[in-house]
mmCIF file of the N, C-alpha and C atoms, coordinates in Angstrom:
data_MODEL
# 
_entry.id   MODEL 
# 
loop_
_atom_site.group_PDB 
_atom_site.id 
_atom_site.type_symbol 
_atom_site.label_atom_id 
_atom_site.label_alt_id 
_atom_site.label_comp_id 
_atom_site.label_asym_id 
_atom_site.label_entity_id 
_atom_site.label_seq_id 
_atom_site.pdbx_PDB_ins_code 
_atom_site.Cartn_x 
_atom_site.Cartn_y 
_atom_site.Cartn_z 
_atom_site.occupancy 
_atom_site.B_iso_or_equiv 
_atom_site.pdbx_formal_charge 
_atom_site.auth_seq_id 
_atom_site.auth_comp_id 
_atom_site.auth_asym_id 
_atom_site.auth_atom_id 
_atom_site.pdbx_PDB_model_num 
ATOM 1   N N  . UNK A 1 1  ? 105.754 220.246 -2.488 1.00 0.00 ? 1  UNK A N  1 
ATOM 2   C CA . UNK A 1 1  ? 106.624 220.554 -1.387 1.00 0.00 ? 1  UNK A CA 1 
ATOM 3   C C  . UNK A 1 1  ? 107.002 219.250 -0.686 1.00 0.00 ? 1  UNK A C  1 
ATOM 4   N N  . UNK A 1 2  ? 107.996 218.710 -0.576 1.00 0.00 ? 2  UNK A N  1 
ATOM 5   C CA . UNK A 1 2  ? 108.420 217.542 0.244  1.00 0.00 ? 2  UNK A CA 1 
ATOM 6   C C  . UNK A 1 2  ? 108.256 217.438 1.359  1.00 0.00 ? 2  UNK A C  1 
ATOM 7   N N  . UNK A 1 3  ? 108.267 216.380 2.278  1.00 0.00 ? 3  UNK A N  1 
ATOM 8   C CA . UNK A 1 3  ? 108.172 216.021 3.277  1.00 0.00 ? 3  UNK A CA 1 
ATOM 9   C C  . UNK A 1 3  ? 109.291 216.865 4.391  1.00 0.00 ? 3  UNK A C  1 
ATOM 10  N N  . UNK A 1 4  ? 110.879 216.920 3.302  1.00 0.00 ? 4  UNK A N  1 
ATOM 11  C CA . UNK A 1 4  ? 111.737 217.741 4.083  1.00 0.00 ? 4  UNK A CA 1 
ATOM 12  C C  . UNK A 1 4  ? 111.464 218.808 4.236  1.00 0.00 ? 4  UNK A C  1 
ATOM 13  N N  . UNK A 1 5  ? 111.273 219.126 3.457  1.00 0.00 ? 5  UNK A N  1 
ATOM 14  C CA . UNK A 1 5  ? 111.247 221.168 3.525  1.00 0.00 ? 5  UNK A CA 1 
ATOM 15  C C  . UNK A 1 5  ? 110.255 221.511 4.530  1.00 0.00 ? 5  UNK A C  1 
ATOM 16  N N  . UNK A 1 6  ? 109.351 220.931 4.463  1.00 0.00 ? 6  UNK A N  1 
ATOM 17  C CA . UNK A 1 6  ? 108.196 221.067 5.304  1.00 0.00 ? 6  UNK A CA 1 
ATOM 18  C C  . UNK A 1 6  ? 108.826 221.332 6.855  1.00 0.00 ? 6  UNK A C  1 
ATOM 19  N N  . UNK A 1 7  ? 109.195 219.889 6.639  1.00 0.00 ? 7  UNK A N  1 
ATOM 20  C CA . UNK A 1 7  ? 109.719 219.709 8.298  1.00 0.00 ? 7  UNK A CA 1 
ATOM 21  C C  . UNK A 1 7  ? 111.239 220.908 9.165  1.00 0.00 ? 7  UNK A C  1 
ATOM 22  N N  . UNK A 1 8  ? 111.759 221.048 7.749  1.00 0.00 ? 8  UNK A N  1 
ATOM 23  C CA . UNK A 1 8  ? 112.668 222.367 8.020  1.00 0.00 ? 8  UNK A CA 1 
ATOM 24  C C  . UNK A 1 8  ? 112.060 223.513 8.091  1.00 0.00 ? 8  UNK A C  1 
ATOM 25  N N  . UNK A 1 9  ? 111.010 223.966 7.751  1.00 0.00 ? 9  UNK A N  1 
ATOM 26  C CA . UNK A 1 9  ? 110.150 225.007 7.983  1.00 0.00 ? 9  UNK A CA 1 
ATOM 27  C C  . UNK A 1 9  ? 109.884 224.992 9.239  1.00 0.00 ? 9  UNK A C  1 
ATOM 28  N N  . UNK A 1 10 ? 109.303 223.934 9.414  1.00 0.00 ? 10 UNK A N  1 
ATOM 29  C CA . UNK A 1 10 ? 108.911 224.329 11.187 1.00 0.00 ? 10 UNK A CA 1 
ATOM 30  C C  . UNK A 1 10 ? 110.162 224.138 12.193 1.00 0.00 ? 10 UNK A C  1 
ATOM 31  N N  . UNK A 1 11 ? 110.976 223.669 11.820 1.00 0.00 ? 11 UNK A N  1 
ATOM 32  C CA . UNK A 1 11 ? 112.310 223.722 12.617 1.00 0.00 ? 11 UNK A CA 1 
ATOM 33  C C  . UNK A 1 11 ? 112.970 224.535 12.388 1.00 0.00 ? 11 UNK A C  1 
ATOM 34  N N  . UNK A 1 12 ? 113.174 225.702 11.144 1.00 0.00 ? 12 UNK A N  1 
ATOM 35  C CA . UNK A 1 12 ? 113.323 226.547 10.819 1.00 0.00 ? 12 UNK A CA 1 
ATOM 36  C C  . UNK A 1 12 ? 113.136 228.297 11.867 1.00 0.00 ? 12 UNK A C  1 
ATOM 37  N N  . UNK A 1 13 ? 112.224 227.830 12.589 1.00 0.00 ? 13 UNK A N  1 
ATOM 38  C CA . UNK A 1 13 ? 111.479 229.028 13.484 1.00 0.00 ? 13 UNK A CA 1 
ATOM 39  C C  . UNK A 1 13 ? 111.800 228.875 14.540 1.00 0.00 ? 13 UNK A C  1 
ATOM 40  N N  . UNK A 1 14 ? 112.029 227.548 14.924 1.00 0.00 ? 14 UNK A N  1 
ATOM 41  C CA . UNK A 1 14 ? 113.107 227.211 16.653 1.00 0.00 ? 14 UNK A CA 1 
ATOM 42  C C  . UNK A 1 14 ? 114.223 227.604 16.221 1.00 0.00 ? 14 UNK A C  1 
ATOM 43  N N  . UNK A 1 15 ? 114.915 227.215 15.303 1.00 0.00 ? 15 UNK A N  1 
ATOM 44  C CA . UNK A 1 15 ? 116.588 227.044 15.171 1.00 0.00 ? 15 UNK A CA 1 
ATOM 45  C C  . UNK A 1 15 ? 116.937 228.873 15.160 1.00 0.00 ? 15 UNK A C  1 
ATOM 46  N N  . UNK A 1 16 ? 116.172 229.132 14.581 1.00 0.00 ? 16 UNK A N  1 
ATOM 47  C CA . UNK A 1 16 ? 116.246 231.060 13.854 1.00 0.00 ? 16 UNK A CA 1 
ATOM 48  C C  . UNK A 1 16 ? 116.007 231.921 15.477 1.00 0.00 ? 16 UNK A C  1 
ATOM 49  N N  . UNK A 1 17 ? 114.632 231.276 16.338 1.00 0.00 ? 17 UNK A N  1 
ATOM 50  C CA . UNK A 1 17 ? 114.721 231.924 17.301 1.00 0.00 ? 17 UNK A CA 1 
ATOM 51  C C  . UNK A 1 17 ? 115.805 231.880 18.654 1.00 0.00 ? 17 UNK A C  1 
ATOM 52  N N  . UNK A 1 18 ? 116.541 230.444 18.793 1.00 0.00 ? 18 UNK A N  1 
ATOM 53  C CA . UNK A 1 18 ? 117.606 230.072 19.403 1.00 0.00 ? 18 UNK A CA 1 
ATOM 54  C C  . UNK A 1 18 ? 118.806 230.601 18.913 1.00 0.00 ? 18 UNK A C  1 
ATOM 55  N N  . UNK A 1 19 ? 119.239 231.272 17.633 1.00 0.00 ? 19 UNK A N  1 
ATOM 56  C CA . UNK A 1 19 ? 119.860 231.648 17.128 1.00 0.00 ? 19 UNK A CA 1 
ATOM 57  C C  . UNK A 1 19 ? 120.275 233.529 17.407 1.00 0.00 ? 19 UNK A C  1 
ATOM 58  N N  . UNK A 1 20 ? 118.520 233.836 17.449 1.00 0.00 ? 20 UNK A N  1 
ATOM 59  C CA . UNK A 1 20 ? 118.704 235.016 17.331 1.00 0.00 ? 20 UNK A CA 1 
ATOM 60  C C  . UNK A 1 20 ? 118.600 235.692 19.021 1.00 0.00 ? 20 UNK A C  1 
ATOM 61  N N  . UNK A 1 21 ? 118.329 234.487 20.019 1.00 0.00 ? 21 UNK A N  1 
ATOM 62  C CA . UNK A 1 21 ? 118.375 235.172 21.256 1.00 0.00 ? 21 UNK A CA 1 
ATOM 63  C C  . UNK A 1 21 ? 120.011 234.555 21.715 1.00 0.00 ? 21 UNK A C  1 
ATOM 64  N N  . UNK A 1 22 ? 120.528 233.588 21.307 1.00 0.00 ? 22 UNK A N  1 
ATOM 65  C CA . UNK A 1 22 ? 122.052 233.548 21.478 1.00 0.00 ? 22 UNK A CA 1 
ATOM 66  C C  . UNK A 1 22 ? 122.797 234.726 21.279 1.00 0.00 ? 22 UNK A C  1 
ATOM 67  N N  . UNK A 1 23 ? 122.463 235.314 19.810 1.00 0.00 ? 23 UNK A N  1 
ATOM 68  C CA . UNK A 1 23 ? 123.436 236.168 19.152 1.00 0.00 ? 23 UNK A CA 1 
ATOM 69  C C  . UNK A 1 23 ? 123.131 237.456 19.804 1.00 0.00 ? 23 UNK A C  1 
ATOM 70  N N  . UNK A 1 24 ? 121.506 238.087 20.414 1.00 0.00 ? 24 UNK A N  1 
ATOM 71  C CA . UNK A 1 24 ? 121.357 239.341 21.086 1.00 0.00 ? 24 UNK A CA 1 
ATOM 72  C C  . UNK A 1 24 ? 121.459 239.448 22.891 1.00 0.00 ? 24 UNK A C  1 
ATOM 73  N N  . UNK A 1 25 ? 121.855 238.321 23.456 1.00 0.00 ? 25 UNK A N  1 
ATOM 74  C CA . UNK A 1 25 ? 122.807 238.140 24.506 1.00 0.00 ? 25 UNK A CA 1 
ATOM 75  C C  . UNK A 1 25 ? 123.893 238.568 24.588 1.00 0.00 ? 25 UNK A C  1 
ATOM 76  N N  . UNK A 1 26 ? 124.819 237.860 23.644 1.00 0.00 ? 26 UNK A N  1 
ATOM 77  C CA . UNK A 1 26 ? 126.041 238.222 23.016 1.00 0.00 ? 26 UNK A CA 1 
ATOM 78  C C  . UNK A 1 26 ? 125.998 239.519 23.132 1.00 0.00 ? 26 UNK A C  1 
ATOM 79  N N  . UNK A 1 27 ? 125.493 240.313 22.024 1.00 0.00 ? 27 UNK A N  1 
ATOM 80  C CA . UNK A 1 27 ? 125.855 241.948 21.737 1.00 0.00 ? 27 UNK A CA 1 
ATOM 81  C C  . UNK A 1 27 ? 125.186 242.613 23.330 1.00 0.00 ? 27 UNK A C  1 
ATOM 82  N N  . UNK A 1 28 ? 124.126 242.568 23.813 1.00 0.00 ? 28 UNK A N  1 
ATOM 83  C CA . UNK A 1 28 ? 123.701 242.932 25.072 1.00 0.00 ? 28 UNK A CA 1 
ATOM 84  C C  . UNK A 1 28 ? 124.825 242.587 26.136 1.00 0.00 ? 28 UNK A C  1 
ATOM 85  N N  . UNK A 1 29 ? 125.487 241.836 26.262 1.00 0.00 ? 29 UNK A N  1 
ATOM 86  C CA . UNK A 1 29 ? 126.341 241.426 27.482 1.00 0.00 ? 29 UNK A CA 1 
ATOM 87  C C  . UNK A 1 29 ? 127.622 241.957 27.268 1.00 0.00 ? 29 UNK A C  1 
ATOM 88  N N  . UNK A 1 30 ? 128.142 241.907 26.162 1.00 0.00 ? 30 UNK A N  1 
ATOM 89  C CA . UNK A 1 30 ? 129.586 242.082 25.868 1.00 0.00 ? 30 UNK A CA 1 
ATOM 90  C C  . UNK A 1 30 ? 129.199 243.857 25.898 1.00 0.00 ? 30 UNK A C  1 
ATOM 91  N N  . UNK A 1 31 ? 130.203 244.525 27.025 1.00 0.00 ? 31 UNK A N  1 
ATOM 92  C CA . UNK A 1 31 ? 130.603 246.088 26.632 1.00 0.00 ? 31 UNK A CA 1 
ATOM 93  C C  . UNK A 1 31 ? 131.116 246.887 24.810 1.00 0.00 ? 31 UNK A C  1 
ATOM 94  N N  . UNK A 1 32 ? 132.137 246.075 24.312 1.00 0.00 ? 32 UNK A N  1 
ATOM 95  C CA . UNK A 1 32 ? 132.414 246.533 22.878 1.00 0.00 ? 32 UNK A CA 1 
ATOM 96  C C  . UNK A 1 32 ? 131.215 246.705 22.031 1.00 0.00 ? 32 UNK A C  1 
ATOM 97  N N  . UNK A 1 33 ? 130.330 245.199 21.901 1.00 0.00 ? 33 UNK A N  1 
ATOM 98  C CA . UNK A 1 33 ? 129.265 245.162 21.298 1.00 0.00 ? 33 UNK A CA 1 
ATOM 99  C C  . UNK A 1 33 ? 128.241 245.997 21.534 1.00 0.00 ? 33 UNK A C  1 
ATOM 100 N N  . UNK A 1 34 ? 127.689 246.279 23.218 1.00 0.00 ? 34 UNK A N  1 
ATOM 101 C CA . UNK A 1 34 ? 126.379 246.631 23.510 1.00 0.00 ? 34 UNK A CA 1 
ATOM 102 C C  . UNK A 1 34 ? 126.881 248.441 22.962 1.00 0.00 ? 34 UNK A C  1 
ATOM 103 N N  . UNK A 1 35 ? 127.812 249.058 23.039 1.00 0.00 ? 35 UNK A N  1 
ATOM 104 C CA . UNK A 1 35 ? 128.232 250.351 22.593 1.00 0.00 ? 35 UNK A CA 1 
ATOM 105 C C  . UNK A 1 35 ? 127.693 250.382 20.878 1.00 0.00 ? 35 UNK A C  1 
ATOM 106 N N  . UNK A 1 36 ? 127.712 249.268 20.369 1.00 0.00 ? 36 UNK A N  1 
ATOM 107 C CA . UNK A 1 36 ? 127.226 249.596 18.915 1.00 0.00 ? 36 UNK A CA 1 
ATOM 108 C C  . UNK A 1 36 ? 125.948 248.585 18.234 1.00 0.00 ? 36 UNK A C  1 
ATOM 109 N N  . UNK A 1 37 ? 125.188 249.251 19.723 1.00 0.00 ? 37 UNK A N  1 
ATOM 110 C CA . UNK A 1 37 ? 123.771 247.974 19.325 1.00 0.00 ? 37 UNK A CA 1 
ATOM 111 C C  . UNK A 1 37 ? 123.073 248.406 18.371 1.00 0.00 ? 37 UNK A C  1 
ATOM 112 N N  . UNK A 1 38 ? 122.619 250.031 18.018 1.00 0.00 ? 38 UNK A N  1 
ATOM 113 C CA . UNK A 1 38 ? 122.038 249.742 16.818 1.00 0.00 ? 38 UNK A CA 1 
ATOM 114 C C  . UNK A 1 38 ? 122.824 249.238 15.870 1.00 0.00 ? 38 UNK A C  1 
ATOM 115 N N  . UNK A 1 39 ? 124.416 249.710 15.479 1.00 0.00 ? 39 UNK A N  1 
ATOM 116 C CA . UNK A 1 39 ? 124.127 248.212 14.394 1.00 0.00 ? 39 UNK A CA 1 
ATOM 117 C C  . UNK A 1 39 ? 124.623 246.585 14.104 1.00 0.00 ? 39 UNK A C  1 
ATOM 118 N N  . UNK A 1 40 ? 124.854 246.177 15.440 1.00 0.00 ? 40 UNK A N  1 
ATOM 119 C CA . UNK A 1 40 ? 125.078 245.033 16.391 1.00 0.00 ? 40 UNK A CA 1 
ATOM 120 C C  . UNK A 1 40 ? 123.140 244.495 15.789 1.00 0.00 ? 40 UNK A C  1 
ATOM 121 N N  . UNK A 1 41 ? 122.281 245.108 16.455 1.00 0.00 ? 41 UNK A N  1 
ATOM 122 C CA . UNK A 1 41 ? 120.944 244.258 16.434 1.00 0.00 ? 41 UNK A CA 1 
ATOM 123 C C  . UNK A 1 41 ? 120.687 243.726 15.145 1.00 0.00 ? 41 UNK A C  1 
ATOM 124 N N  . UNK A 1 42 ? 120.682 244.767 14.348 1.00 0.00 ? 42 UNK A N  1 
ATOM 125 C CA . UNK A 1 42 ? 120.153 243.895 12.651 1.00 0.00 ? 42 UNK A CA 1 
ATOM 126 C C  . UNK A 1 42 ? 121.283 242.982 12.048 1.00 0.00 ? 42 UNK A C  1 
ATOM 127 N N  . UNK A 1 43 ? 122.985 242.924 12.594 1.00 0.00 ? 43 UNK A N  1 
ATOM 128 C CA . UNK A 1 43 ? 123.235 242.168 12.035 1.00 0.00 ? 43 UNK A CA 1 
ATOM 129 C C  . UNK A 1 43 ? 123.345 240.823 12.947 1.00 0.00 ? 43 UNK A C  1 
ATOM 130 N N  . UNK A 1 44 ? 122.470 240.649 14.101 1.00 0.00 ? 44 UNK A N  1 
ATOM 131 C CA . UNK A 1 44 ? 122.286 239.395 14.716 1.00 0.00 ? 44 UNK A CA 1 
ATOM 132 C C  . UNK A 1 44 ? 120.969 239.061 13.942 1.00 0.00 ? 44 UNK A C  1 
ATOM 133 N N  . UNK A 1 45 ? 120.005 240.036 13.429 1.00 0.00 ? 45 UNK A N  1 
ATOM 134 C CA . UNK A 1 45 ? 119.022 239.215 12.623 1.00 0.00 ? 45 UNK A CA 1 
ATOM 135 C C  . UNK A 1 45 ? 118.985 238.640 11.614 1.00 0.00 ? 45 UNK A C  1 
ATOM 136 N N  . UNK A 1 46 ? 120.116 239.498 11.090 1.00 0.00 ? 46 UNK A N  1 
ATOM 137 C CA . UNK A 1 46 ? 120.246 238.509 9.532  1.00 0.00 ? 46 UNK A CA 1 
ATOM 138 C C  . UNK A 1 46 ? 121.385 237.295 10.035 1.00 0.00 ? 46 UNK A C  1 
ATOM 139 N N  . UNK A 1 47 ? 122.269 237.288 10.225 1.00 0.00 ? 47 UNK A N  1 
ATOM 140 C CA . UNK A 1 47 ? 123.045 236.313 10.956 1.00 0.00 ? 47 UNK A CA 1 
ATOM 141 C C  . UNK A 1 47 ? 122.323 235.333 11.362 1.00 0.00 ? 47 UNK A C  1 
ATOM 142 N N  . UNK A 1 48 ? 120.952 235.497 12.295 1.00 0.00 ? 48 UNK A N  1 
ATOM 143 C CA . UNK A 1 48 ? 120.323 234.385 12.651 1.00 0.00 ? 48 UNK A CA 1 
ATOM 144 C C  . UNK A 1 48 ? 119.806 232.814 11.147 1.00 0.00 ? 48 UNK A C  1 
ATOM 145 N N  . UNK A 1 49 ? 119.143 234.359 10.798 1.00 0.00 ? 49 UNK A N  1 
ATOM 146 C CA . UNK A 1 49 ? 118.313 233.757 9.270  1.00 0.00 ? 49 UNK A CA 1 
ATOM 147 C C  . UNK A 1 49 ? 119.351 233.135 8.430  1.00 0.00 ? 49 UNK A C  1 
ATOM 148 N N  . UNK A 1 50 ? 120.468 233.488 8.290  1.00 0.00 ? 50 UNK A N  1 
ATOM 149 C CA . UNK A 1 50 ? 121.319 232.746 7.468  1.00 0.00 ? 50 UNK A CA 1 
ATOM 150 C C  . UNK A 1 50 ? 122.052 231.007 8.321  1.00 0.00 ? 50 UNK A C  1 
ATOM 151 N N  . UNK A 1 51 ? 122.056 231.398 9.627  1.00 0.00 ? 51 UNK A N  1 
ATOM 152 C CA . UNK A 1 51 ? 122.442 230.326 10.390 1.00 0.00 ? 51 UNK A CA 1 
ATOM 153 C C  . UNK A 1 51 ? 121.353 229.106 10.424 1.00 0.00 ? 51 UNK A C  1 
ATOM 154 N N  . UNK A 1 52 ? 120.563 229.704 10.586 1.00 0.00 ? 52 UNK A N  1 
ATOM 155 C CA . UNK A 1 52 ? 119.488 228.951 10.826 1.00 0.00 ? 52 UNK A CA 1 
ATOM 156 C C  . UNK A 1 52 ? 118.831 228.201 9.607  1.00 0.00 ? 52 UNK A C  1 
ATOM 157 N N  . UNK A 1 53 ? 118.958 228.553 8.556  1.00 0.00 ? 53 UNK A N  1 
ATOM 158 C CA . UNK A 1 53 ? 118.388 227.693 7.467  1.00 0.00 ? 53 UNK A CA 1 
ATOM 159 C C  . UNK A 1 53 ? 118.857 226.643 6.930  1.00 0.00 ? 53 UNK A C  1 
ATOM 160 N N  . UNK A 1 54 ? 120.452 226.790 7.070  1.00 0.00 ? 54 UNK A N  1 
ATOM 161 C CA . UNK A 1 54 ? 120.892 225.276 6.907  1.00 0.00 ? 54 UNK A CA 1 
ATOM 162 C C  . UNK A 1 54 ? 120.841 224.469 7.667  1.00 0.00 ? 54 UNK A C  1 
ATOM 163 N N  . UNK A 1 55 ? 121.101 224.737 8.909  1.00 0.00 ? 55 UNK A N  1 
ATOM 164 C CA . UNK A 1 55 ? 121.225 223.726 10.392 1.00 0.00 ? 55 UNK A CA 1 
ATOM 165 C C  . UNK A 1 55 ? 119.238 223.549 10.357 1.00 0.00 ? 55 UNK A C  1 
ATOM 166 N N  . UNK A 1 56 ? 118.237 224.227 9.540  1.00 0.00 ? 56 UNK A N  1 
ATOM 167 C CA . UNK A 1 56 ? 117.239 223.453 9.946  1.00 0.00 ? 56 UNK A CA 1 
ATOM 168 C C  . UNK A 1 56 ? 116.802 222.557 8.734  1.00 0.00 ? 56 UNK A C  1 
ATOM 169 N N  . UNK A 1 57 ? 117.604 222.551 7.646  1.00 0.00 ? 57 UNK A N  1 
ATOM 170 C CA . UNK A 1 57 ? 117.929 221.334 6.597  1.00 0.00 ? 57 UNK A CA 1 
ATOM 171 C C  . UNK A 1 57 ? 118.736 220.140 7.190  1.00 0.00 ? 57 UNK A C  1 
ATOM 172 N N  . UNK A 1 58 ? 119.313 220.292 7.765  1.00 0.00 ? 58 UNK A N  1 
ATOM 173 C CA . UNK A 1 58 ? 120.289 219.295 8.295  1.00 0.00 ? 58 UNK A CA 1 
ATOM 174 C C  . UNK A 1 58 ? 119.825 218.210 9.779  1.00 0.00 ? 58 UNK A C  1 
ATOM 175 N N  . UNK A 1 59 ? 118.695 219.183 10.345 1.00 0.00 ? 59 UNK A N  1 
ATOM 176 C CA . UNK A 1 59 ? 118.362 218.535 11.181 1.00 0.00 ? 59 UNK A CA 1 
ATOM 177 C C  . UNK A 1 59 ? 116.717 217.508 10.717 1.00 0.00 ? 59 UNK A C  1 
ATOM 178 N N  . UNK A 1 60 ? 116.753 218.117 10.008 1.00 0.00 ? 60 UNK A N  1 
ATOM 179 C CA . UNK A 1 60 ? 114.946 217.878 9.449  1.00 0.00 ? 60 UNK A CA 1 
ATOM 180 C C  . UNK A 1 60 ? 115.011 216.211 9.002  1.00 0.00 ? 60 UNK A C  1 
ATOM 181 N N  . UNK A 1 61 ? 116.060 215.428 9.115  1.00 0.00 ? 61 UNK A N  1 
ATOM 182 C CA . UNK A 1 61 ? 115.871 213.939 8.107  1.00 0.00 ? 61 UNK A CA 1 
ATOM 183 C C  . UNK A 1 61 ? 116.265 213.324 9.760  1.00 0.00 ? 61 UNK A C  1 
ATOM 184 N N  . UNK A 1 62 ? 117.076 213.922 11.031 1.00 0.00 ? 62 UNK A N  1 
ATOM 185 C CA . UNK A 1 62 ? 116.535 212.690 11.962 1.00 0.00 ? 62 UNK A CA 1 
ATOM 186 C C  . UNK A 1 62 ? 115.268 212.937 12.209 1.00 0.00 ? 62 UNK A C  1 
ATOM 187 N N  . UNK A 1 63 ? 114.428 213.867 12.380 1.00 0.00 ? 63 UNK A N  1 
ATOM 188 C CA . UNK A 1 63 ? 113.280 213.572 12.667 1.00 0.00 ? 63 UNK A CA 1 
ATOM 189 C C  . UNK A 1 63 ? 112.316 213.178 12.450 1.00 0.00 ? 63 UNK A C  1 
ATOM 190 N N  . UNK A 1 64 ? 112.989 213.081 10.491 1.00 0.00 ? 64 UNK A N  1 
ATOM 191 C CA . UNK A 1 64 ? 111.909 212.390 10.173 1.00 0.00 ? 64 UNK A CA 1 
ATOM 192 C C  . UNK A 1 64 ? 112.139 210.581 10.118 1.00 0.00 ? 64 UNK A C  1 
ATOM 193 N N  . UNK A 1 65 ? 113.731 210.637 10.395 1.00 0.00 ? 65 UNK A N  1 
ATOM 194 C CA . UNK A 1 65 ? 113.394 209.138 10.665 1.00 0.00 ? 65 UNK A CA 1 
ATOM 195 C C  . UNK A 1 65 ? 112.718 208.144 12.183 1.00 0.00 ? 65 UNK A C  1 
ATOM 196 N N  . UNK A 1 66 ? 112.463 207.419 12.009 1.00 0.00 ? 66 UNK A N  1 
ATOM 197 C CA . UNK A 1 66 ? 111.515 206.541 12.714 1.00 0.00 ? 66 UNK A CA 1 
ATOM 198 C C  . UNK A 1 66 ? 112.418 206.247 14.078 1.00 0.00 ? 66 UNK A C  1 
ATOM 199 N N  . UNK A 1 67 ? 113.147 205.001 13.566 1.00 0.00 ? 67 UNK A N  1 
ATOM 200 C CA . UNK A 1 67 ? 113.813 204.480 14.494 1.00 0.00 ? 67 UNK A CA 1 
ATOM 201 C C  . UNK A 1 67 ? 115.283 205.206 14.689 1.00 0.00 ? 67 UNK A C  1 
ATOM 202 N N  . UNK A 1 68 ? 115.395 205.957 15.370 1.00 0.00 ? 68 UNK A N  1 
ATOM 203 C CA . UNK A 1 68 ? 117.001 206.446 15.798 1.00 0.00 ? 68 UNK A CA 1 
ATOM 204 C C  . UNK A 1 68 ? 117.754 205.811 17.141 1.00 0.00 ? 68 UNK A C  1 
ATOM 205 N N  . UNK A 1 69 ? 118.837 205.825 16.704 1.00 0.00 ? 69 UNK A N  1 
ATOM 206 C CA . UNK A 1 69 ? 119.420 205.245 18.067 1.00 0.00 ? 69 UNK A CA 1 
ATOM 207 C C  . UNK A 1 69 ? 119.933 206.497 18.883 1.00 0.00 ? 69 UNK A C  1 
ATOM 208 N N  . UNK A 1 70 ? 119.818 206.898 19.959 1.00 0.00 ? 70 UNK A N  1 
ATOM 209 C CA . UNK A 1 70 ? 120.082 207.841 20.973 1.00 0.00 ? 70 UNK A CA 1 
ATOM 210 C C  . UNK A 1 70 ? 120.904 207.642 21.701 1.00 0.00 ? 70 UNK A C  1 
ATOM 211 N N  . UNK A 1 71 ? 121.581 206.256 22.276 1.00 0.00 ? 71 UNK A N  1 
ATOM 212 C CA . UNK A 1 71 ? 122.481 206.261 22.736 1.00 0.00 ? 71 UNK A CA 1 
ATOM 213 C C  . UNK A 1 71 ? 123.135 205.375 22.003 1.00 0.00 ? 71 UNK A C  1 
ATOM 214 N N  . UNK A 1 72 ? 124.189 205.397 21.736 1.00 0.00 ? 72 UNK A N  1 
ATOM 215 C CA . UNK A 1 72 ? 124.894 203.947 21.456 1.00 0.00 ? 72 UNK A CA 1 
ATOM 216 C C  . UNK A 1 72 ? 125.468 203.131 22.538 1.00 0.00 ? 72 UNK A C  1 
ATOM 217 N N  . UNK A 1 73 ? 125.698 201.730 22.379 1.00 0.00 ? 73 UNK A N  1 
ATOM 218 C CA . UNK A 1 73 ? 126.210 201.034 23.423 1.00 0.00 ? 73 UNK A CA 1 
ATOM 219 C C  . UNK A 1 73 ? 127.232 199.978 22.742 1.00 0.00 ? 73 UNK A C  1 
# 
């Protein structure tokens, strides 16, 4: 198992849970949506899981690098 995957795994479970309380806000707040929450809810869960697995590949190599620059000047 690589060093990446690893590290997308555990970033994997932030990105999925930020994902999935964005998306059940959304359907909870909006009137159209909250009218068809049962099946509004399961497709913010899978929605999450699919969002979330690439964006926690993508984020997983700054963290694993050392020196990053944060601001530029």
């Amino acid at each position: 198992m690589s060093t990446r995957f690893q590290i997308a795994l555990l970033i994997f479970m932030m990105t999925n849970a930020v994902a999935f309380g964005v998306g059940i806000i959304l359907v909870l707040m909006i009137p159209a949506l909250a009218a068809y929450a049962l099946e509004a809810i399961p497709a913010v869960v899978l929605a999450s899981f699919v969002v979330s697995a690439p964006a926690a590949w993508f984020i997983a190599p700054t963290l694993r690098s050392r020196y990053q620059r944060i601001h530029s000047r």
